[in-house]
N, C-alpha and C positions, 0 to 999 in steps of 0.2 A: 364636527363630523362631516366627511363626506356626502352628498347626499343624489350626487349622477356625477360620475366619469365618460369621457370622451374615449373611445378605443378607436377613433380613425387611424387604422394603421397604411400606412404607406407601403405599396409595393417595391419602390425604387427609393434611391437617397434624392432629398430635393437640390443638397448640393451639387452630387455628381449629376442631374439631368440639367441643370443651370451651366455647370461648365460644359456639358458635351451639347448645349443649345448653343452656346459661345462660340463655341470650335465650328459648328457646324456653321454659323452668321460669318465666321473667320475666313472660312473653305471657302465659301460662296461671292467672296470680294472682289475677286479680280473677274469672274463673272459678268457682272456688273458693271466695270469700266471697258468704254468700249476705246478701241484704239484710234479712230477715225476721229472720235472724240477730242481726246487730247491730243492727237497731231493736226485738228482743226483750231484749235485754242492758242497752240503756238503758232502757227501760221498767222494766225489773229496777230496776234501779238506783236510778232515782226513786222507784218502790214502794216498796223497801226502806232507802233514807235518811227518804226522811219517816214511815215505822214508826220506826226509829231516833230520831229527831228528835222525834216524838210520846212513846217511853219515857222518853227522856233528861231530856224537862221533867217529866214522874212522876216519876222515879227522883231527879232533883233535892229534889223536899219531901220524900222520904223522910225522910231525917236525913244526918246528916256520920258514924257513928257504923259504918254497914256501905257502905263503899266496895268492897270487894274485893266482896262479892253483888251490890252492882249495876254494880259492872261487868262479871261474869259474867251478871246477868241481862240486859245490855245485849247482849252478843256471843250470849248463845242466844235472843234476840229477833231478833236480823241473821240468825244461821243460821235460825234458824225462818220468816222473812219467804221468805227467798233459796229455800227447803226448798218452802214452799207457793204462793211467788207466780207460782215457772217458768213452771209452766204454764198460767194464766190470762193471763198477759203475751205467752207465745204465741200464743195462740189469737185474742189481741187484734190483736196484730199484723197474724197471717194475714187475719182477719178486712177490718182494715184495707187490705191487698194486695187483700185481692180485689174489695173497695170501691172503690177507685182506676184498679184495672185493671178495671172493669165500666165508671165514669163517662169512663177515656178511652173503651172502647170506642164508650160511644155518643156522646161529643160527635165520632167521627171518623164516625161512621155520619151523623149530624145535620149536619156539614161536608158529606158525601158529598151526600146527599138534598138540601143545599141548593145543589150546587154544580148535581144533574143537574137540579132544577127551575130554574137559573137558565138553564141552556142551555135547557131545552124551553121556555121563555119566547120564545127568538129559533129556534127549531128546529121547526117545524111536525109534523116526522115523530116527534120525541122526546116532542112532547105526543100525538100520537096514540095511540104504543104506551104511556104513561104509562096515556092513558084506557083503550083497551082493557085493560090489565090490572088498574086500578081497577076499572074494570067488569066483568072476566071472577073479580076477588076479591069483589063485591059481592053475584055470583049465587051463589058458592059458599056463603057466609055466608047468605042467604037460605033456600037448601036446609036448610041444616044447621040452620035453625027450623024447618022444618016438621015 
């Protein structure tokens, strides 16, 4: 005979809040990987295969006679590239990011400007305040010669 039952009843199904915790960890992925990132890792990479690629043809005229040295001098030339090149490859990157995101900014600024001079073109009151404010930036800049 029974002698105590359990009535913990669940509001939700535990299945469906597992898979919509899943989807939700899914969503949030790319989040997560930043771009600077991974175009600093390949940067890496090329820097330090063509160091590698550069010893390798050195290390070849060597002689046939010490293999085992330069193959260790080969691998502590990878570590030593990988070691020094981080963070130059970083800062290149970023550099690069910020480069990109400055020239969109202004070819949308430069879209913009051309779209509001197209309209003050056929808009009489949009070339007006256009000029007054050309004008009222012309006197400013005046002042601030004298």
């Amino acid at each position: 005979m029974l002698t105590s039952a359990s009535l913990d009843l669940y509001t939700e199904h535990r299945g469906l809040a597992r898979i919509q915790g899943a989807l939700h960890f899914l969503r949030r992925i790319p989040a997560r990987f930043s771009g600077a990132r991974g175009a600093a890792s390949l940067l890496l990479a090329a820097l330090v295969s063509g160091l590698m690629v550069a010893a390798n043809a050195l290390i070849d005229e060597w002689g046939d006679g010490h293999l085992l040295a330069a193959w260790m001098l080969l691998w502590a030339i990878a570590f030593a590239g990988m070691a020094l090149l981080t963070a130059p490859a970083r800062r290149a990157v970023a550099l690069l990011r910020e480069g990109a995101q400055a020239w969109r900014e202004a070819r949308r600024r430069a879209a913009e400007d051309e779209q509001t001079w197209n309209t003050a073109l056929h808009d009489a009151r949009i070339m007006a305040d256009l000029s007054r404010a050309m004008n009222g930036i012309a006197v400013d800049d005046i002042r601030r010669y004298r």
